[in-house]
SEFIDO-489168 format. One record per residue (C-alpha): residue number from 1; residue in three letters; x negated, z negated, y negated. Coordinates in nm, 2 decimals. Each point is the difference from the previous one (the first is absolute). Layout:
BEGIN
(NUM,"ALA",(X,Z,Y))
...
***
This chain:
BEGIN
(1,"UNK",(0.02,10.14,-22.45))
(2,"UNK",(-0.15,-0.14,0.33))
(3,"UNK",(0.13,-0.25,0.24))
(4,"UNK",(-0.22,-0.19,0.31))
(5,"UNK",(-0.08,0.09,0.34))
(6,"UNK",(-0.07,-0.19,0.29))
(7,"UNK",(-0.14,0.08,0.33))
(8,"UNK",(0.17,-0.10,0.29))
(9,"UNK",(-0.06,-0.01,0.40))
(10,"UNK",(0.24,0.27,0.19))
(11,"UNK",(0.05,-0.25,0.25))
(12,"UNK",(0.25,-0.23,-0.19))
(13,"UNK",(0.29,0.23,0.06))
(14,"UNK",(0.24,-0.23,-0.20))
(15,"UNK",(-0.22,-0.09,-0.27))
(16,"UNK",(-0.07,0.31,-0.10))
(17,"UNK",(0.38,0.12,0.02))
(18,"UNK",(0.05,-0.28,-0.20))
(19,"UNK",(-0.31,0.06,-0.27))
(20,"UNK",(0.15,0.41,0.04))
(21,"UNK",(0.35,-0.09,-0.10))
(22,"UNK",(-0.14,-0.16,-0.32))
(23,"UNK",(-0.28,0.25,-0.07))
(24,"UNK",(0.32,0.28,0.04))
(25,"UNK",(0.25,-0.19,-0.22))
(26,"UNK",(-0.32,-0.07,-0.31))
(27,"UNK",(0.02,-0.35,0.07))
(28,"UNK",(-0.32,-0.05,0.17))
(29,"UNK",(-0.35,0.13,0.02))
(30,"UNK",(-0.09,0.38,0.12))
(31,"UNK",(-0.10,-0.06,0.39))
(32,"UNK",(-0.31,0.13,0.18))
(33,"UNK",(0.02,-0.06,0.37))
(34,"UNK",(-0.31,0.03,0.19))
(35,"UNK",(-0.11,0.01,0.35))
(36,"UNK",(0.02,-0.40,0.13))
(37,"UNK",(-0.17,0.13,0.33))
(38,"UNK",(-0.30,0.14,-0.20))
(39,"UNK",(0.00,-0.17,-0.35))
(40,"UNK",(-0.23,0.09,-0.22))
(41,"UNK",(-0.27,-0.24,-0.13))
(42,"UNK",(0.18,-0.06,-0.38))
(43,"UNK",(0.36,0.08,0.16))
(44,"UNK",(0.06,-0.36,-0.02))
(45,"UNK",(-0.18,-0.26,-0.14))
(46,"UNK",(-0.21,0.19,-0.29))
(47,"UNK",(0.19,0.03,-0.34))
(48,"UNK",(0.19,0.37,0.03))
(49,"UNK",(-0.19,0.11,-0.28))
(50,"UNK",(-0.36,0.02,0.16))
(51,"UNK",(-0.23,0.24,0.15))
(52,"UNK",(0.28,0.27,0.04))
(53,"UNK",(-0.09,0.37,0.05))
(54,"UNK",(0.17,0.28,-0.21))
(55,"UNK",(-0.18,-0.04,-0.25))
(56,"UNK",(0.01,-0.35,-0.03))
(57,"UNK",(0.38,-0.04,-0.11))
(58,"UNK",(0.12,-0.35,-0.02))
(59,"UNK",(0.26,-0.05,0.27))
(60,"UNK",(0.08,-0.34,-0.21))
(61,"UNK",(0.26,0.23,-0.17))
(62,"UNK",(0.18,0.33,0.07))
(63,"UNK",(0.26,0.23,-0.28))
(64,"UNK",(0.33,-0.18,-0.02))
(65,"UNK",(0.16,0.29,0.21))
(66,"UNK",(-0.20,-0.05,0.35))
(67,"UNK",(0.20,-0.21,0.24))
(68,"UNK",(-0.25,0.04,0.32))
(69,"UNK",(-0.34,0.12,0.04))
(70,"UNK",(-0.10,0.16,0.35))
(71,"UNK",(-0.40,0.05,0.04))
(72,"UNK",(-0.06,0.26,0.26))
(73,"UNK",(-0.35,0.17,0.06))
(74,"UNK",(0.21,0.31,0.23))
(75,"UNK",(-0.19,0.12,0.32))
(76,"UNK",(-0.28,0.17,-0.20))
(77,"UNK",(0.01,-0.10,-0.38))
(78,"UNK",(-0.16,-0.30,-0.18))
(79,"UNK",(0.25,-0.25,-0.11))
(80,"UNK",(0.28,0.02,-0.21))
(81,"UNK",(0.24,-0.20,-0.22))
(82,"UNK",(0.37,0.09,0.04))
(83,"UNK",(0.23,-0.14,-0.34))
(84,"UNK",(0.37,0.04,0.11))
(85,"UNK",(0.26,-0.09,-0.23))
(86,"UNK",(0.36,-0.18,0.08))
(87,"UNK",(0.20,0.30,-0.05))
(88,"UNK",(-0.24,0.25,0.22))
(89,"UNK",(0.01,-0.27,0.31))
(90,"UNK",(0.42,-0.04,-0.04))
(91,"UNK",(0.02,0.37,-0.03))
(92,"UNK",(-0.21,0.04,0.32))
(93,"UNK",(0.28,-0.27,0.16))
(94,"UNK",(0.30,0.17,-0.15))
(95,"UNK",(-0.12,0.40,0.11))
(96,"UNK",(-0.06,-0.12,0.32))
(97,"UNK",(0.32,-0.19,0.07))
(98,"UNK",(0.14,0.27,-0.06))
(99,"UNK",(-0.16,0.20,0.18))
(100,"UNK",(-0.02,-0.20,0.33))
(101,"UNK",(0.42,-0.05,-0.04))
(102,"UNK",(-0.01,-0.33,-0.18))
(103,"UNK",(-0.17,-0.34,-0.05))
(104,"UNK",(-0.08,-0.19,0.29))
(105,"UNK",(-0.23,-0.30,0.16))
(106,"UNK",(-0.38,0.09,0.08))
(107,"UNK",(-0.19,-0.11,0.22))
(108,"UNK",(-0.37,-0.01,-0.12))
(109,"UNK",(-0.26,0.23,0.24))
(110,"UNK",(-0.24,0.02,-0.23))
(111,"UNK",(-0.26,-0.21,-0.22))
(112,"UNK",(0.16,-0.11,-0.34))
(113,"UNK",(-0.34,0.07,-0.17))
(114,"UNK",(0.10,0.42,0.05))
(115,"UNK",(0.26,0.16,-0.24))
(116,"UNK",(0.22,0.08,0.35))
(117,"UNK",(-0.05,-0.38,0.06))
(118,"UNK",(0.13,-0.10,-0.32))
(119,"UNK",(0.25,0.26,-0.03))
(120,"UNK",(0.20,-0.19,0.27))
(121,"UNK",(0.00,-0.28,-0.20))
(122,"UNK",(0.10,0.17,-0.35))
(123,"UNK",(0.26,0.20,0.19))
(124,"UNK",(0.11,-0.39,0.22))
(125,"UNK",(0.03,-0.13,-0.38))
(126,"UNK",(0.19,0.32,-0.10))
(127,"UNK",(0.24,-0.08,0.26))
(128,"UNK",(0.04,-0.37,0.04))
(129,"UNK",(-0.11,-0.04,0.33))
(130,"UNK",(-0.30,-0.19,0.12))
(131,"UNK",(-0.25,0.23,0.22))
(132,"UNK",(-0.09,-0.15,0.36))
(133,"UNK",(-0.41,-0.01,0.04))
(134,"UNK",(-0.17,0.15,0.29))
(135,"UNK",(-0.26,-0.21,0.14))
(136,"UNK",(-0.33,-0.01,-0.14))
(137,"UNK",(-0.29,0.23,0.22))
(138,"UNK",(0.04,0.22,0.28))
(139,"UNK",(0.29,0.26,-0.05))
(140,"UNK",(0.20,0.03,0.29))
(141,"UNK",(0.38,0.07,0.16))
(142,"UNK",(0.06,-0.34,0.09))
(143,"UNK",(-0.08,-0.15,-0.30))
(144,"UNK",(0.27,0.27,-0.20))
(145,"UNK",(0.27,-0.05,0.26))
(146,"UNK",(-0.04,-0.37,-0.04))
(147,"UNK",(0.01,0.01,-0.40))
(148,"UNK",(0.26,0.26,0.00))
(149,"UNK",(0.22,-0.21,0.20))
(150,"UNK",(0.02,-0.28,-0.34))
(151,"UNK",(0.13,0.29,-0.23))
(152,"UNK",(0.35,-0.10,-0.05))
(153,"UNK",(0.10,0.25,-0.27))
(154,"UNK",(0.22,0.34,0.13))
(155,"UNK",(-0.25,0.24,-0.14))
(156,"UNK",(-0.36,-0.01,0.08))
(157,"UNK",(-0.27,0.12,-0.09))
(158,"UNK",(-0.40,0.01,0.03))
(159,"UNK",(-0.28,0.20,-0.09))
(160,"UNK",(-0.31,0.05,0.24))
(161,"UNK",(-0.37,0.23,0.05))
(162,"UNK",(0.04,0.29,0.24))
(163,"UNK",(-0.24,-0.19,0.22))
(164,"UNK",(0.24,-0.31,0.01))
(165,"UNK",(0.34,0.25,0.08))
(166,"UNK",(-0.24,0.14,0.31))
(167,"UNK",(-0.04,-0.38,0.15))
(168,"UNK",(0.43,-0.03,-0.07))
(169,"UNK",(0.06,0.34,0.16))
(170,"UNK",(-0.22,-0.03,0.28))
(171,"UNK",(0.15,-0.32,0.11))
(172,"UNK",(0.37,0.10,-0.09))
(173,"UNK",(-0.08,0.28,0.31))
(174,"UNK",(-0.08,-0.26,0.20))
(175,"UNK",(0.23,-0.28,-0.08))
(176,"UNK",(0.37,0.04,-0.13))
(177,"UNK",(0.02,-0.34,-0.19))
(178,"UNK",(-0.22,0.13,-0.21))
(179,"UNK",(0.16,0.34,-0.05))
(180,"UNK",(0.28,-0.19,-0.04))
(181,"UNK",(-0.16,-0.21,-0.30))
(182,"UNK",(-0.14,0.30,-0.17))
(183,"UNK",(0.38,0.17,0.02))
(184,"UNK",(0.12,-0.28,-0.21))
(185,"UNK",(-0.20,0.08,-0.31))
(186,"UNK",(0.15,0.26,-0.22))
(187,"UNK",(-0.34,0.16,-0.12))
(188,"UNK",(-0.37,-0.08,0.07))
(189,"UNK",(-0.20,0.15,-0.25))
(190,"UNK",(-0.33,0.14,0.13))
(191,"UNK",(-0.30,0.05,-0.27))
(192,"UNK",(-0.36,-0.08,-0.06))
(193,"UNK",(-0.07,0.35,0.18))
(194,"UNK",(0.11,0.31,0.16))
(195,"UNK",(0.31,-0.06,0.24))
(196,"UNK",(-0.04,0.25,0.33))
(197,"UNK",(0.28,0.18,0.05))
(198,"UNK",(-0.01,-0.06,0.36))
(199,"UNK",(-0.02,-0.38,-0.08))
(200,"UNK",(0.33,0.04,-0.25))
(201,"UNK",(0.15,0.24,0.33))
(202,"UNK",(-0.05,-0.35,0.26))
(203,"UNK",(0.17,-0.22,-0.25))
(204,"UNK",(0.30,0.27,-0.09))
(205,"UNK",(0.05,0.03,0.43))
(206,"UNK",(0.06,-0.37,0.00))
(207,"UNK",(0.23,-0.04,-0.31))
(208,"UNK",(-0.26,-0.11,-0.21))
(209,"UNK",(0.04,0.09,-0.36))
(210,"UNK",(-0.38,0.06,-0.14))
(211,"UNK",(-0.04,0.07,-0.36))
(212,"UNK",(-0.34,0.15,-0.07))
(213,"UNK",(-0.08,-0.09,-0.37))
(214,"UNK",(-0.21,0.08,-0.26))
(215,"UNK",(-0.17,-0.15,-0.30))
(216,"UNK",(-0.25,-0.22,-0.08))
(217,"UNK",(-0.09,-0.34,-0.22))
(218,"UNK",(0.01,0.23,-0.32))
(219,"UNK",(0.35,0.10,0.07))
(220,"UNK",(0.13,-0.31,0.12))
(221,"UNK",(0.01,0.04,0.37))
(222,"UNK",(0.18,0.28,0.10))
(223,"UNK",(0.20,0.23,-0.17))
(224,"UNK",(0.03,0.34,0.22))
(225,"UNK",(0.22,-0.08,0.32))
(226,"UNK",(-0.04,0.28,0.27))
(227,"UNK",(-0.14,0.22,-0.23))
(228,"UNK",(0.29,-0.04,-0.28))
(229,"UNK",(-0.06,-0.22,-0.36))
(230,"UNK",(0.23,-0.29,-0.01))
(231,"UNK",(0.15,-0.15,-0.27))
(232,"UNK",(-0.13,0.19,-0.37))
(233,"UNK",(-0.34,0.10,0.18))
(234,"UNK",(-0.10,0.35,-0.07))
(235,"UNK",(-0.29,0.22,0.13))
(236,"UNK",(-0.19,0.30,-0.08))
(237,"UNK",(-0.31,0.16,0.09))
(238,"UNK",(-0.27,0.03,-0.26))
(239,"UNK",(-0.17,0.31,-0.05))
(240,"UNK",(-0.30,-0.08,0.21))
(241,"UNK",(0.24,-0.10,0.29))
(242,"UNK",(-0.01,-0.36,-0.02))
(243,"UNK",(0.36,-0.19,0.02))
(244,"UNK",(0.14,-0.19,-0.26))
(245,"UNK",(0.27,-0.25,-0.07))
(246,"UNK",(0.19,-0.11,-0.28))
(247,"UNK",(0.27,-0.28,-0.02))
(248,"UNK",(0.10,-0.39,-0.11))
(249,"UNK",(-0.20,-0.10,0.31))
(250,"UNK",(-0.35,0.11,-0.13))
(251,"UNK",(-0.27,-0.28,-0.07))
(252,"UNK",(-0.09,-0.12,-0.39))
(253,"UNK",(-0.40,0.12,0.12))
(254,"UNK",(-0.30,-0.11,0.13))
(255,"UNK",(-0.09,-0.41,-0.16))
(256,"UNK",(-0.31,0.06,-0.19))
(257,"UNK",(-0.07,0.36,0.12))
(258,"UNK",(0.11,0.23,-0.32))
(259,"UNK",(-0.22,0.31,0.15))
(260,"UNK",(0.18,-0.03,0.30))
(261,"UNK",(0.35,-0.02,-0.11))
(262,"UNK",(-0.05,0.26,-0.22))
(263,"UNK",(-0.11,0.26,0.26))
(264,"UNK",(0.25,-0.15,0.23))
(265,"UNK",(0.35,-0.02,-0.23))
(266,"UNK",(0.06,0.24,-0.25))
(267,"UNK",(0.30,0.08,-0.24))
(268,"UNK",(0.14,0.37,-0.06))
(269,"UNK",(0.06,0.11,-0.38))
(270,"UNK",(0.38,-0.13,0.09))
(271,"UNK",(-0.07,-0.33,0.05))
(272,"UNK",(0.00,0.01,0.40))
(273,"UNK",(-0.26,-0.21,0.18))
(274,"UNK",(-0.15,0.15,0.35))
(275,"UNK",(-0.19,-0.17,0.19))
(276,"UNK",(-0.28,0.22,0.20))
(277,"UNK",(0.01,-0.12,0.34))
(278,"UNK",(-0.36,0.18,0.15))
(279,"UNK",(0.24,0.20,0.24))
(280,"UNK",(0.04,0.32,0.07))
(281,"UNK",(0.36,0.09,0.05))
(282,"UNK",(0.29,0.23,-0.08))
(283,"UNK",(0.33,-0.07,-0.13))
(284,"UNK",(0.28,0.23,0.15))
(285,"UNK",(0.28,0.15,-0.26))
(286,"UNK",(0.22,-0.27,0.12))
(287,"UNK",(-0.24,-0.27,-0.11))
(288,"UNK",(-0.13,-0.09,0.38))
(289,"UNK",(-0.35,-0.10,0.04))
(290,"UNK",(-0.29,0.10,0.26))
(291,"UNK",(-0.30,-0.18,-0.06))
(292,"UNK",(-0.34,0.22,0.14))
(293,"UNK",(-0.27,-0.23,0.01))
(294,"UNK",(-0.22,-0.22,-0.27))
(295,"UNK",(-0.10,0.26,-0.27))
(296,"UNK",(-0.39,-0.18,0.09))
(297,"UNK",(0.03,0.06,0.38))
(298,"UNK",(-0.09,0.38,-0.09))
(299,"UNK",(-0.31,0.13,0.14))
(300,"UNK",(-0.16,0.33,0.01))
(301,"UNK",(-0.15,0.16,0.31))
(302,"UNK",(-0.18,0.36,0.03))
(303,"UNK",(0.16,0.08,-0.35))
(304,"UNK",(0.36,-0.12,0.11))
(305,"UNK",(0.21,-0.23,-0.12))
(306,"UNK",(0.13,-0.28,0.27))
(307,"UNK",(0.26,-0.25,-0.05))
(308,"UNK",(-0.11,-0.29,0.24))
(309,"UNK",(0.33,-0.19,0.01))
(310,"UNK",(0.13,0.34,0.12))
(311,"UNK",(-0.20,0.03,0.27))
(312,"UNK",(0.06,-0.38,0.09))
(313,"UNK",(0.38,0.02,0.00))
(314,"UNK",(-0.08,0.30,0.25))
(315,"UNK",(-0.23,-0.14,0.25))
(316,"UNK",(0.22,-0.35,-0.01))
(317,"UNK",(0.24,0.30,0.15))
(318,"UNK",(-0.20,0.08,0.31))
(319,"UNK",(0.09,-0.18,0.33))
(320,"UNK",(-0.19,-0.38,0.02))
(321,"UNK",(-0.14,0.03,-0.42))
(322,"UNK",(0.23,-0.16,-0.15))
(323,"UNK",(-0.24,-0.29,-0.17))
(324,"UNK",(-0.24,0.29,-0.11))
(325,"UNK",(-0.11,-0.01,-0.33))
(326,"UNK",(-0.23,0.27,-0.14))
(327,"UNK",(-0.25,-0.02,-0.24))
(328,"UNK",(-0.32,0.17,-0.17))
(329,"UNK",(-0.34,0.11,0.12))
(330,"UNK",(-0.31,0.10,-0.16))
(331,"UNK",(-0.11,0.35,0.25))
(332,"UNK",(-0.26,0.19,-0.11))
(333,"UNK",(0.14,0.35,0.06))
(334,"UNK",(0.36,-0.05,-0.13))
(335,"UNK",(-0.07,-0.27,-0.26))
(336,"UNK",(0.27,-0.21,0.13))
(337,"UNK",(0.23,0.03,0.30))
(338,"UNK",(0.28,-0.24,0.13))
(339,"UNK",(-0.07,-0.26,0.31))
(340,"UNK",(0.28,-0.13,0.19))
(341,"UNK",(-0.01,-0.40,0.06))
(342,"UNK",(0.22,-0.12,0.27))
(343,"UNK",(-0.03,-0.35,0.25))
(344,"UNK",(0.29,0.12,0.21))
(345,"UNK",(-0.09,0.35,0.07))
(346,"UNK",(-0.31,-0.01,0.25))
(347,"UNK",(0.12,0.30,0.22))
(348,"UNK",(0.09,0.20,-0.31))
(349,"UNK",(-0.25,0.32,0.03))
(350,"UNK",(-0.13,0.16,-0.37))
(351,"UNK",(0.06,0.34,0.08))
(352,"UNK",(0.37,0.00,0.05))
(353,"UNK",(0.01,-0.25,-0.35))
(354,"UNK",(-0.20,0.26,-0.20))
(355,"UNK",(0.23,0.33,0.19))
(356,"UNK",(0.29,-0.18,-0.07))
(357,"UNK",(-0.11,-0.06,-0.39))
(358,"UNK",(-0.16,0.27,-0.08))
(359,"UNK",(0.37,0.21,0.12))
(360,"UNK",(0.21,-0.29,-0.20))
(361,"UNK",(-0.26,0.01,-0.34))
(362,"UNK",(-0.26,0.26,0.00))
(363,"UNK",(-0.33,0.00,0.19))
(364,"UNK",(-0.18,-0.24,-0.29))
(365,"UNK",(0.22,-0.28,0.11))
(366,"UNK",(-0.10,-0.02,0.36))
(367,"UNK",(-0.16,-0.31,0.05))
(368,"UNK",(-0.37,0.00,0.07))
(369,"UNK",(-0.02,-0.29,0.25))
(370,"UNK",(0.17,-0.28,0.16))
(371,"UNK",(-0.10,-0.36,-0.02))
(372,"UNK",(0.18,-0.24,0.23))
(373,"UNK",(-0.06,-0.36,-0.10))
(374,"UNK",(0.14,-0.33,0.15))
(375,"UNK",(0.22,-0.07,-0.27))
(376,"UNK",(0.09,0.13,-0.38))
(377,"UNK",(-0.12,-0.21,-0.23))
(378,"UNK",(0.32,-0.08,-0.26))
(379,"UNK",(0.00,-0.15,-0.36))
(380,"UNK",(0.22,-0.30,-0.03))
(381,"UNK",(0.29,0.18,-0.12))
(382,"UNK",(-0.03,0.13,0.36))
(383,"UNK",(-0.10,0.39,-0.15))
(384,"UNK",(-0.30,0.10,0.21))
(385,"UNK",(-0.35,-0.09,-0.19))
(386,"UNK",(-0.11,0.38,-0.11))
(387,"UNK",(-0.34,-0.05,-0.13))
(388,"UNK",(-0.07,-0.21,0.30))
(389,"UNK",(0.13,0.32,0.19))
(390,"UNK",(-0.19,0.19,-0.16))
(391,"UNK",(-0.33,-0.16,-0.02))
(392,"UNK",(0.08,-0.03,0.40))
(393,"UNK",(0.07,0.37,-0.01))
(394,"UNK",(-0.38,0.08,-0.15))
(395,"UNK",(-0.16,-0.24,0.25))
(396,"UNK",(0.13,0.18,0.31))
(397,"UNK",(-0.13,0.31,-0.14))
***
């Protein structure tokens, strides 16, 4: 059995809750939103069936279970097809209402084309409520304080980047209405990427409540709240280290990727489907969750293993590196050694990065050099732009 899909623009907010609700409820067509600010050339006015990668599959037509499709290329990947059914998007909504203390009115932070973006809207359905819309463009404190002031519901809620919850927290230092504003939500959930402890430590000292999250479009948004599983999510570790979840929330697979599903989602002799995340993790006997790093952000220099994300986390540590991100470079003695990219850290010195490191991670993970640029170059979803990083990284060589 298959049912239709259509492609709509993430800027009509109410159209797409409206084409959502249906999709959700199997009286409408599965929904694809896409990017309205950058739409692709057959995104709108070529039939949905043509010149579509994976393998060619016909988006004319998805299985009868999908409800939405999310199409995400990641920060390093080539594209990808998301299916999510009805009941994996309403369990999302119900684990995290209850997790967050209850339903509630969202206000939208994020583009509607991203599974965090539409999440608000599934959970917004889920509760009844209508979300309030940020303004289209630049992100800023103003702009939330004056959205936030049209939610009318008693709880609140909205879910944000880390690089977003930096611009709120900043200003809330500087300005009480908007601490004031932010106080009113009862969560913001922070994903897309790692959430600095001493960013989560500014919003705690103004009674903000911060939520760092974890998941991804295969698992419906997130479903690991400060490092516990919510709702029926479960997690293990894999014998080669890499995390893995299991629960309602989980995607159907990949549209017209079978290899890729397959080495993605697998089902134990019991019947349990996991989803392999490409994480390295561990799961604690109580069930909680540390996430290392990507399982392919691995490299190996002068014979060592070196987790890159590892060493990131630390340097974003270190006094005036807290945009840092580290990547890869080719060196001809060690093979590969880490280099530290950073636009706020000019009067950083490499030697007390690479002493610092080496006493937090082992002498391998010292950086090798320091590249200070005018500004990191970010992905849409506002992740920094790694293989542009990197490639930056083997210029400066």
């Amino acid at each position: 059995m298959t049912r239709e899909v259509r492609r709509m623009p993430d800027s009509d907010v109410p159209a797409l809750m409206t084409a959502l609700r249906a999709a959700l409820d199997g009286t409408g067509p599965a929904i694809l939103p896409f990017d309205a600010a950058r739409p692709r050339a057959d995104a709108d006015n070529a039939p949905v069936g043509s010149a579509e990668p994976n393998g060619g599959h016909d988006l004319a037509v998805v299985p009868d279970t999908v409800a939405l499709v999310i199409e995400t290329s990641g920060s390093t990947g080539t594209p990808k097809r998301v299916a999510l059914s009805a009941r994996a998007l309403l369990a999302s909504a119900e684990a995290s209402a209850a997790a967050v203390g209850g339903t509630g009115q969202w206000l939208l932070c994020l583009p509607a084309h991203y599974v965090a973006g539409t999440n608000v809207l599934v959970r917004s359905i889920h509760a009844g409520t209508d979300p309030v819309v940020m303004p289209e463009g630049h992100f800023d404190a103003a702009g939330f304080v004056e959205a936030s002031a049209r939610l009318t519901a008693p709880h609140r809620y909205a879910s944000v980047v880390p690089v977003q919850l930096a611009r709120l927290i900043d200003a809330a230092e500087e300005d009480a209405e908007v601490t004031e504003a932010l106080r009113r939500f009862d969560a913001l959930l922070v994903g897309g990427q790692a959430l600095r402890p001493e960013l989560r430590q500014r919003a705690e000292a103004l009674g903000i409540r911060a939520v760092r999250t974890y998941g991804s479009s295969e698992t419906s948004g997130g479903c690991v709240y400060d490092g516990v599983p919510i709702g029926a999510t479960r997690a293990r570790v894999a014998p080669d280290g890499m995390l893995e979840l299991t629960g309602p929330t989980l995607a159907e697979g990949y549209l017209g990727d079978p290899e890729r599903t397959a080495s993605a989602f697998d089902t134990d002799a019991d019947g349990t489907r996991w989803y392999r995340t490409g994480d390295l993790g561990e799961v604690a006997a109580d069930g909680a969750v540390t996430v290392l790093g990507r399982a392919d952000n691995v490299i190996i220099s002068g014979g060592e293993k070196v987790l890159l994300d590892a060493v990131e986390r630390h340097v974003k540590s270190l006094p005036g590196l807290g945009d840092a991100v580290v990547v890869a470079a080719d060196d001809a003695q060690w093979g590969q050694v880490p280099v530290v990219i950073t636009a706020t850290g000019a009067s950083a010195e490499l030697a007390g990065i690479r002493a610092s490191t080496a006493a937090a991670l082992g002498r391998a993970a010292a950086p090798a050099r320091l590249v200070v640029v005018d500004a990191i170059p970010h992905l849409p979803s506002g992740k920094p732009d790694r293989l542009a990083l990197a490639q930056l990284a083997a210029n400066r060589d």
